[in-house]
Every structure is written in structure tokens, then in C-alpha cells.
N, C-alpha and C positions, 0 to 999 in steps of 0.2 A: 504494500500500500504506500508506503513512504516514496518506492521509485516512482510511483504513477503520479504521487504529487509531485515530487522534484521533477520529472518531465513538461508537467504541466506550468508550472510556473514559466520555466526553461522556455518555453513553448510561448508561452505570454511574453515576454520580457524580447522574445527575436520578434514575432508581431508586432510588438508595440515599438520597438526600433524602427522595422519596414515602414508603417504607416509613419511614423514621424522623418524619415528620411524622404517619404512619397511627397510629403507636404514641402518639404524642405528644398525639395529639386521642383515642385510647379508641376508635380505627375496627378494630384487629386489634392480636392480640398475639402474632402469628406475627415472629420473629427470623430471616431469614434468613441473614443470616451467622453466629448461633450456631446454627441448623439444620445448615449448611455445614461449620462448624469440631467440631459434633459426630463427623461421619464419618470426623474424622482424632486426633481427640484427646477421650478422655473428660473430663480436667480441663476443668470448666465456665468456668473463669476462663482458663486456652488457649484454649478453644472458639471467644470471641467475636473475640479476635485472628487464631486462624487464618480463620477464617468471611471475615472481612473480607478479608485477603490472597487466599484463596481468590476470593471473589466479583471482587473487581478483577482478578486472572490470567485468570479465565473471560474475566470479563467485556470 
């Protein structure tokens, strides 16, 4: 159980690099985890925080 979560983190952490490197070169401007922290919080400056929290819990 333990390697399934160390993978999965593992797993989150290269994701969440990709997308932040996507934004970063002008390839998408899709935010996943302010998409994510949207559906629990309107304030846009919460958003990005929860988004992220969010995404590593799933993830």
C-alpha cells in the first residue's frame, strides 16, 4: 500500500510540473488546480490554494 501511494504522489508532483511548464511555454492556459479549487471556493485567490490541496489529496 505504501508503494501505491509513493507512486501516486510521484505521479502528481510530474503532472503538476507538465501543466505548469505547459502554461509556462504558451502551450494551454487551462489551471487545473484553480479549475479544482473553483468547485469548493468562489474567492479566486482561495481557488488556487484549494485547487492544489485538492489535486495532491486526489491525486
Amino acid at each position: 500500500m505504501g508503494d501505491v501511494a509513493l507512486w501516486g504522489f510521484g505521479a502528481t508532483v510530474v503532472l503538476t510540473t507538465a501543466i505548469l511548464a505547459a502554461q509556462s511555454l504558451g502551450l494551454t492556459r487551462i489551471d487545473m488546480p484553480f479549475v479544482l479549487g473553483t468547485m469548493v471556493t468562489l474567492n479566486r485567490d482561495r481557488a488556487k490554494t484549494a485547487g492544489d490541496a485538492l489535486h495532491f489529496i486526489v491525486g
